[in-house]
N, C-alpha and C positions, 0 to 999 in steps of 0.2 A: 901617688897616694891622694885622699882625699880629707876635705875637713867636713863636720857636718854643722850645721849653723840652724839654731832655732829664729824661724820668723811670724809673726802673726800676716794672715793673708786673708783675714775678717775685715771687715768695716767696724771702726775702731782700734783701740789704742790696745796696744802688748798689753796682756796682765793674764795673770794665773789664778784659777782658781784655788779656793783655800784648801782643799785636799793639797792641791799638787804645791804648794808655798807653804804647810805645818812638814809636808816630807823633804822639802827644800832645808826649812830650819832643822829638821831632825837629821839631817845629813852635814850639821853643822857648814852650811853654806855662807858666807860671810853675806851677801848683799840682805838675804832673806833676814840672818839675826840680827842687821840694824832696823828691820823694819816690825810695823805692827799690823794685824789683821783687825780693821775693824766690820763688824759684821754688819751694819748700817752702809757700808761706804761700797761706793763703785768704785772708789782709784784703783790706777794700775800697778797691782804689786808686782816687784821687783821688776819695773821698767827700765832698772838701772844696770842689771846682771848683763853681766858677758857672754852673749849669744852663743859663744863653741864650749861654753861652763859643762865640763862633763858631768855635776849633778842633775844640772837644766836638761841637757839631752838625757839621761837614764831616764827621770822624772816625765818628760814629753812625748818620748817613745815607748813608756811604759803604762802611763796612765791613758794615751790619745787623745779622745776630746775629753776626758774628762780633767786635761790638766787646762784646757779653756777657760780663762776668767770673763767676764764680762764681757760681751758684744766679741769676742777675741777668738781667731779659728789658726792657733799656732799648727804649725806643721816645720819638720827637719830636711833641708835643704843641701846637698852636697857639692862642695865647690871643688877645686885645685887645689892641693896643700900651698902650692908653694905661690897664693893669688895674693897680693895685699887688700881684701877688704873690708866692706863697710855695710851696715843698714841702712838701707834708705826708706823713707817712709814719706809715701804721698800724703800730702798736708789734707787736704781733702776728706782723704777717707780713712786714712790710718792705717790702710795695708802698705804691707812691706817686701822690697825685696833684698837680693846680697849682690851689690857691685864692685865692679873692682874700680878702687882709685885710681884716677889721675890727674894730673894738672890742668885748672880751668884760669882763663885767661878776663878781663873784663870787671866793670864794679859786680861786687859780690851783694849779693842776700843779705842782710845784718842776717837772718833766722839762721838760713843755711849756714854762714861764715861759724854762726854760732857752734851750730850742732857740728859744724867739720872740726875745729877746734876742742870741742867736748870728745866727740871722738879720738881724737890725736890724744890726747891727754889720758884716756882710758884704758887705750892700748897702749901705750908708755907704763902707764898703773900696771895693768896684763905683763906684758915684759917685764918688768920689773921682779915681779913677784914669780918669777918662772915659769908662766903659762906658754902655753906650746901656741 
C-alpha cells in the first residue's frame, strides 16, 4: 500500500491559495480554522497542516494548480505506507521533498535539529489524535 504526501516543488515556501484554504476551513480542517486569510499578505497559509491531511489531498488533487498559493507549485507524491517520513525543504529555494528518516551522527544544525524536533512532535500530535 501506499501513502500520498502533499509537497510544494516551486521556488518558495508551502502555502495555499485562498480558494483551496476557505475549502480547507469549510471542510472544518483544524489547522486552516486557527488561521486567518489576510488578503494584503503573501504568508504561507497553513504551512503547518499534515502533509498526508486527507482534506489537504482531496483539496490539491481537486483544485491542481489552482490550490497554488504564492510562488508555490504543490503537487501529491506517493511513498510506502509502511516508510517513517518526513519533509524536507531546501533552505535555499523552498522546494521540498518526502524522505525517509534516519539516524545522523555528528554536531547538528541548530535549524535542522530544530525542524527535526518540530517534526517529532507533530507527528506524536498526528498519532495521537488517530491519524493513520
Amino acid at each position: 500500500m501506499t501513502r500520498k504526501v502533499v509537497i510544494n516543488h516551486g521556488v518558495g515556501r508551502f502555502s495555499l491559495s485562498k480558494e483551496a484554504f476557505l475549502l480547507l476551513r469549510g471542510l472544518d480542517e483544524p489547522t486552516a480554522l486557527n488561521e486567518t486569510f489576510d488578503e494584503g499578505s503573501v504568508e504561507a497559509f497553513c504551512s503547518e497542516i499534515m502533509r498526508d491531511d486527507e482534506k489537504l489531498l482531496f483539496i490539491v488533487e481537486g483544485l491542481r494548480e489552482r490550490a497554488n498559493g504564492v510562488a508555490a507549485d504543490l503537487c501529491v507524491v506517493e511513498i510506502p505506507d509502511d516508510v517513517d517520513w518526513q519533509v524536507v525543504k531546501e533552505h535555499s529555494t523552498g522546494r521540498e521533498w518526502v524522505a525517509e528518516r534516519h539516524k545522523t551522527w555528528g554536531k547538528p544544525d541548530p535549524q535542522i535539529e530544530a525542524e527535526q524536533l518540530l517534526a517529532r512532535w507533530r507527528s506524536t500530535l498526528h498519532d495521537s489524535e488517530g491519524g493513520d
